[in-house]
PLY file of the C-alpha trace (Angstrom):
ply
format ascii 1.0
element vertex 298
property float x
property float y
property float z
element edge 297
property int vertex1
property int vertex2
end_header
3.09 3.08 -22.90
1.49 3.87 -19.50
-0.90 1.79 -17.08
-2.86 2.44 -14.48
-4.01 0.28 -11.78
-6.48 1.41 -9.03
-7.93 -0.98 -6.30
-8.30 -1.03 -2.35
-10.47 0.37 0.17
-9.61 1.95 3.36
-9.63 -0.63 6.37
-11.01 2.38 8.39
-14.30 1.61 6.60
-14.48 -2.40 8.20
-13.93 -0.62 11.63
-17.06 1.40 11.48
-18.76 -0.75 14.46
-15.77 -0.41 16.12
-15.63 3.05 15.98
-19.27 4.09 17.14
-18.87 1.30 20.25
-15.32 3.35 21.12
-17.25 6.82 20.44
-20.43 6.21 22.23
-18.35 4.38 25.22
-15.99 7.27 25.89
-18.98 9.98 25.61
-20.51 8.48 28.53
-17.23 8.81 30.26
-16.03 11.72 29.67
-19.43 12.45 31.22
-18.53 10.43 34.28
-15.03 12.22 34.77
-15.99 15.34 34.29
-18.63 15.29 37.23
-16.83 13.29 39.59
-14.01 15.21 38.92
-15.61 18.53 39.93
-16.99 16.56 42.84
-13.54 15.03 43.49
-11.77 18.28 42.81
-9.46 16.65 40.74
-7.26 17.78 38.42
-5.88 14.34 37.27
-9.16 13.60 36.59
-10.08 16.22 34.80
-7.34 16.39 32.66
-7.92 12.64 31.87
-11.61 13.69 30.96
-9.95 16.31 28.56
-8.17 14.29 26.95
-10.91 11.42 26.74
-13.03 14.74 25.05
-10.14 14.81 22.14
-10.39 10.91 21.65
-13.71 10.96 20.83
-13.85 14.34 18.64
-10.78 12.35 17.00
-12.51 9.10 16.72
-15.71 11.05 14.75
-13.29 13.15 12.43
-11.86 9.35 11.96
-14.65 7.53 10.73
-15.82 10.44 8.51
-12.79 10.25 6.77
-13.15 7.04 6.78
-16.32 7.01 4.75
-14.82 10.21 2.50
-12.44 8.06 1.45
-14.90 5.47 0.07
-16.47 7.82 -2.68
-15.87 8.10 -6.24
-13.59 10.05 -8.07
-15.59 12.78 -10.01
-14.79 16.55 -11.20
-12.42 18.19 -10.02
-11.38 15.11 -7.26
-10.34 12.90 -9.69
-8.29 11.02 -7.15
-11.53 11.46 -4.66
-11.63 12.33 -1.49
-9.28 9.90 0.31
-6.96 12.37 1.67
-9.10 13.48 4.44
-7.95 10.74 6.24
-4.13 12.05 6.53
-6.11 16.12 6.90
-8.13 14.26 10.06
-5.20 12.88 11.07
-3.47 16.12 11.13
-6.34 17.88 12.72
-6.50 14.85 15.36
-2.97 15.90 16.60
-3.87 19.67 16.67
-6.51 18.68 19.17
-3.95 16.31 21.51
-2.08 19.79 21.45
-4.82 21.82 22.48
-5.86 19.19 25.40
-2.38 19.19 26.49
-2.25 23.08 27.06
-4.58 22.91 28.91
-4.03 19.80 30.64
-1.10 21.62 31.73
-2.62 25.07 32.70
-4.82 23.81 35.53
-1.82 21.37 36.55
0.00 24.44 36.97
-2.48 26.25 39.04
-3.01 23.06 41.24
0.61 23.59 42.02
0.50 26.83 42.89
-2.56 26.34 45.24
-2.58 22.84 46.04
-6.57 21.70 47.05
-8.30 18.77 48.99
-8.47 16.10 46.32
-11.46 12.77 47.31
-8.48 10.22 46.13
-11.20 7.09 46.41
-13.16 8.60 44.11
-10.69 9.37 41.86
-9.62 5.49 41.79
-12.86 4.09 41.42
-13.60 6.49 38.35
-9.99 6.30 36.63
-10.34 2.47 37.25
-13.63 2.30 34.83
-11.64 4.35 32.80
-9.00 1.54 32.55
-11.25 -1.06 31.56
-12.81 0.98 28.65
-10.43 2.73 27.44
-8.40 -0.95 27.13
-11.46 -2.37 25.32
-11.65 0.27 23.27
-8.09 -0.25 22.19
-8.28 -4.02 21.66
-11.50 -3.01 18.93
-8.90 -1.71 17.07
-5.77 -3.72 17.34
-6.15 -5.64 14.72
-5.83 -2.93 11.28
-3.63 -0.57 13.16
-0.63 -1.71 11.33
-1.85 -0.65 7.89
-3.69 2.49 8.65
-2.71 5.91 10.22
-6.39 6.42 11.01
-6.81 3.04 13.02
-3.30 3.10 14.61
-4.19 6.76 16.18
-7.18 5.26 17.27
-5.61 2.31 18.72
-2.45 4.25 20.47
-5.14 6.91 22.24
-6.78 4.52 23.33
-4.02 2.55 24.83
-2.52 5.51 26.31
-5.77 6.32 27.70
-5.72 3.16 29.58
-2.34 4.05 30.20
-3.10 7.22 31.74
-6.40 6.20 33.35
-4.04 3.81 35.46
-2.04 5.98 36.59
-4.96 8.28 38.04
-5.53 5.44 40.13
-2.46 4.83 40.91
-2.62 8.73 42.04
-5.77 8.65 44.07
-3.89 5.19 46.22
-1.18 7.38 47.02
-3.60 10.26 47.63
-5.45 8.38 50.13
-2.39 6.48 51.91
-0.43 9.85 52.31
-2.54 12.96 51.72
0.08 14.25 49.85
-1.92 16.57 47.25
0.43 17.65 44.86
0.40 14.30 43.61
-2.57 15.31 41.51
-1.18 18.07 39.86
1.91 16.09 39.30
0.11 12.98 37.86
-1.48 15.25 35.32
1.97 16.97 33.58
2.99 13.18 33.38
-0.75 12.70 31.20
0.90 15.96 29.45
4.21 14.32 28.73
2.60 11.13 27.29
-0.43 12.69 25.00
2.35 15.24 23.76
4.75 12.59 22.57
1.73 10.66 20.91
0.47 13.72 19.38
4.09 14.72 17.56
4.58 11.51 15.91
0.87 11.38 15.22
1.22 15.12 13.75
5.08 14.54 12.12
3.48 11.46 10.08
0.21 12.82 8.69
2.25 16.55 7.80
5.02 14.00 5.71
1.47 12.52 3.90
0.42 15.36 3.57
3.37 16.44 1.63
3.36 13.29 -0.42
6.27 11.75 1.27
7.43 8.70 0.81
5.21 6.10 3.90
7.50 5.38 6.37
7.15 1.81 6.04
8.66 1.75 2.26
12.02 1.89 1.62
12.43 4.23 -1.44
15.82 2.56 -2.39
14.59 -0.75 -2.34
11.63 -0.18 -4.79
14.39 1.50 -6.83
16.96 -1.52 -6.84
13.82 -4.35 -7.39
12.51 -2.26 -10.84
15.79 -2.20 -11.70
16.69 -5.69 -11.25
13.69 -6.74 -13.44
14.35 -8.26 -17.40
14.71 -5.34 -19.77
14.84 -2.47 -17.19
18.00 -0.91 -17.77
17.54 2.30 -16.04
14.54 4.36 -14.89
14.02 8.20 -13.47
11.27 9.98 -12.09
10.14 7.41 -9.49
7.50 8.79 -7.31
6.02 7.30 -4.54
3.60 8.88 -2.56
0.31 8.03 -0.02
-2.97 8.47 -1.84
-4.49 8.15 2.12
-3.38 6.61 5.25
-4.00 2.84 3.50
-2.92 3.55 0.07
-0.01 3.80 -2.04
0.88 5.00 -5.31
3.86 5.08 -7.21
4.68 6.40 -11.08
8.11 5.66 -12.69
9.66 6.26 -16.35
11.21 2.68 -16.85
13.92 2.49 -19.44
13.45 -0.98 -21.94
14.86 -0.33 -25.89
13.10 -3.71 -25.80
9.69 -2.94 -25.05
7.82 -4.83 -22.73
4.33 -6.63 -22.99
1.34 -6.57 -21.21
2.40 -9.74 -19.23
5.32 -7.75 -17.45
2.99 -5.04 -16.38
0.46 -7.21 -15.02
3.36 -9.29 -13.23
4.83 -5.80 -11.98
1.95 -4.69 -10.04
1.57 -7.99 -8.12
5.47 -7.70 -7.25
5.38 -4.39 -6.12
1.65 -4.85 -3.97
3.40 -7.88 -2.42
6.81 -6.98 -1.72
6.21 -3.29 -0.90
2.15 -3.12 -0.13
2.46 -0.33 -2.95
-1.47 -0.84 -4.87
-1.52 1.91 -7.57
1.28 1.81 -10.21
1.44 4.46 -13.46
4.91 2.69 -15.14
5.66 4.64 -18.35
8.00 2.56 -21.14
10.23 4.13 -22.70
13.35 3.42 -25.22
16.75 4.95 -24.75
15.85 7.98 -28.05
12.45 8.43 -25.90
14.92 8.87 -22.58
17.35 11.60 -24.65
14.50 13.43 -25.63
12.97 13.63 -22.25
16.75 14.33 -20.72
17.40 17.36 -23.09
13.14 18.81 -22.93
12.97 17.81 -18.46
0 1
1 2
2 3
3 4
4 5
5 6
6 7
7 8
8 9
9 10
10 11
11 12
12 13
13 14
14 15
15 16
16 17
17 18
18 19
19 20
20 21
21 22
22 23
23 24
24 25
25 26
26 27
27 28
28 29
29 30
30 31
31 32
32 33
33 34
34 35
35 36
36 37
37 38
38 39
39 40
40 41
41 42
42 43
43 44
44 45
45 46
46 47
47 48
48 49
49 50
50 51
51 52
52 53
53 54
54 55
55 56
56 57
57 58
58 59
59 60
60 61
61 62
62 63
63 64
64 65
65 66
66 67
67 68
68 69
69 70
70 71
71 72
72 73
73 74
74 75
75 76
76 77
77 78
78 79
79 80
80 81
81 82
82 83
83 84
84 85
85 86
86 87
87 88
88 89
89 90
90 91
91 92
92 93
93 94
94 95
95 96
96 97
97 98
98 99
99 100
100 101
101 102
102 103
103 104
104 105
105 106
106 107
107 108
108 109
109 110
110 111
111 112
112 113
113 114
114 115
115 116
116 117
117 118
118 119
119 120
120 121
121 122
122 123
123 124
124 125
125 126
126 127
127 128
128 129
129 130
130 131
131 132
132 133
133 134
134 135
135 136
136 137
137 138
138 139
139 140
140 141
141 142
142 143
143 144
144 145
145 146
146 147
147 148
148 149
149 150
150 151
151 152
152 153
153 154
154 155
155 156
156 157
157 158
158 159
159 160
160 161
161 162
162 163
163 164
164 165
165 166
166 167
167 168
168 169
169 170
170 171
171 172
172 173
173 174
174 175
175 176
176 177
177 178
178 179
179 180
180 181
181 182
182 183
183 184
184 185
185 186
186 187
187 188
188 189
189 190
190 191
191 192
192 193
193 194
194 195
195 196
196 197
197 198
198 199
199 200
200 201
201 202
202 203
203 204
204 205
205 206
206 207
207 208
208 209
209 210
210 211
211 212
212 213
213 214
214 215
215 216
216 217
217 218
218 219
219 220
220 221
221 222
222 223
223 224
224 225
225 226
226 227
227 228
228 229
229 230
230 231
231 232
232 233
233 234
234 235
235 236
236 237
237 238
238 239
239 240
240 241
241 242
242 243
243 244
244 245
245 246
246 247
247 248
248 249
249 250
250 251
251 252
252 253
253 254
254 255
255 256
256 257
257 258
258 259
259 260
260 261
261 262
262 263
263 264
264 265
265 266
266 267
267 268
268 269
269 270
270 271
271 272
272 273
273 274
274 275
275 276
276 277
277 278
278 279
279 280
280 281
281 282
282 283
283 284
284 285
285 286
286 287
287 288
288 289
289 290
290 291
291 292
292 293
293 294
294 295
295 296
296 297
């Protein structure tokens, strides 16, 4: 006997107003750096503007997941189309890796030829910078532990404000010493931090992608707890996998010569949501002649 149980929406889709406040906040200023930072000549800041650019393309690709993920199942996408939210988040990281390259190709060239950076201007544009890019951050604080989508929202953010503070924190020293390759140096250190977030960001949507099992659930421990259960005397292929960046599914063969009842299954799924935040179960029963069968024919 086999059940399925489907329910859950992404929590990408309750963060809609909080994505088109972050989006339309860090168009107008990416708009801002990147004409005070020609005016500034200013590679920190321009860099900072590139990578304020990527946020917002990966914000958009976000929320249109987002909303992917919220239709139907029909044809030939009969689990629908919630895995664009682990492809965005994939293609989110390919764009952190693009703005780092060349984050780091005009860094290089400010080395090489170091230029007259206006370090007041730089602070009092980076500084804005801090305070949206931190309210931007704190719109999505609150989901970012259950969702890939949110949580690369939330950490570009933060290390946006991150990075926006340290621009000021260039343009000070800038203006106390006149030391210019403190521009060019502030900007690999924006390269250093939006490459780390950009590999785990990329490393955790490719292992979705694959159908890994979520970090966040131990494999072994779903194991030992079916196991542990009345009647369950041994189970085999146990597969759990993300369905998107919120939602988890699992199917197991459970072993029980004595059956099982409709009770058990309904009592299952509630364990397994609570205990392991695992939503969509497929358990198929089967009896020890049902197991040989399968053992000898798998």
């Amino acid at each position: 006997m086999a059940h399925l149980h489907t329910h859950g929406h992404s929590n990408s889709v309750s963060h809609k107003k909080s994505f088109a406040i972050g989006i339309g906040l860090n168009i107008v200023f990416v708009v801002i750096e990147v004409v005070y930072g020609l005016m500034a000549n200013s590679s920190a800041l321009l860099a900072d503007a590139g990578h304020n650019a990527s946020d917002v393309l990966g914000l958009s690709f976000a929320w249109a997941a987002a909303w992917l993920a919220t239709i139907k199942p029909k044809g030939k996408y009969t689990y629908g189309l919630r895995k664009t939210t682990i492809l965005v988040s994939i293609l989110n990281a390919l764009f952190l890796f693009g703005a780092v390259v060349a984050i780091a190709w005009d860094a290089y060239r400010k080395f090489q030829n170091p230029e007259p950076v206006a370090g007041m201007q730089v602070m009092i544009v980076a500084g804005v910078g801090v305070v949206i890019n931190t309210f931007t951050a704190l719109l999505f604080v609150k989901g970012q532990k259950h969702d890939l989508n949110i949580r690369g929202a939330f950490l570009h953010m933060a290390a946006d404000a991150g990075i926006s503070l340290g621009v000021v924190i260039a343009g000070l020293v800038i203006s106390l010493t006149g030391i210019l390759w403190i521009d060019p140096l502030t900007s690999m250190l924006i390269v250093a931090v939006v490459l780390w977030s950009a590999w785990r960001l990329f490393t955790e949507s490719i292992d979705l992608a694959l159908d890994a099992v979520p970090k966040n659930i131990n494999a072994e421990e779903v194991r030992d707890f079916l196991l542990s259960k009345d009647g369950v005397i041994d189970l085999h292929d146990l597969h759990i996998w993300a369905m998107s960046t919120t939602q988890v599914a699992l199917t197991v063969h459970l072993i029980m010569p004595e059956g099982q009842t409709d009770n058990f299954i309904s009592g299952l799924q509630k364990e397994l949501q609570h205990k392991f935040g695992i939503k969509h179960t497929t358990f198929q029963i089967e009896n020890k002649r049902i197991q040989n069968e399968c053992a000898n024919d798998c």
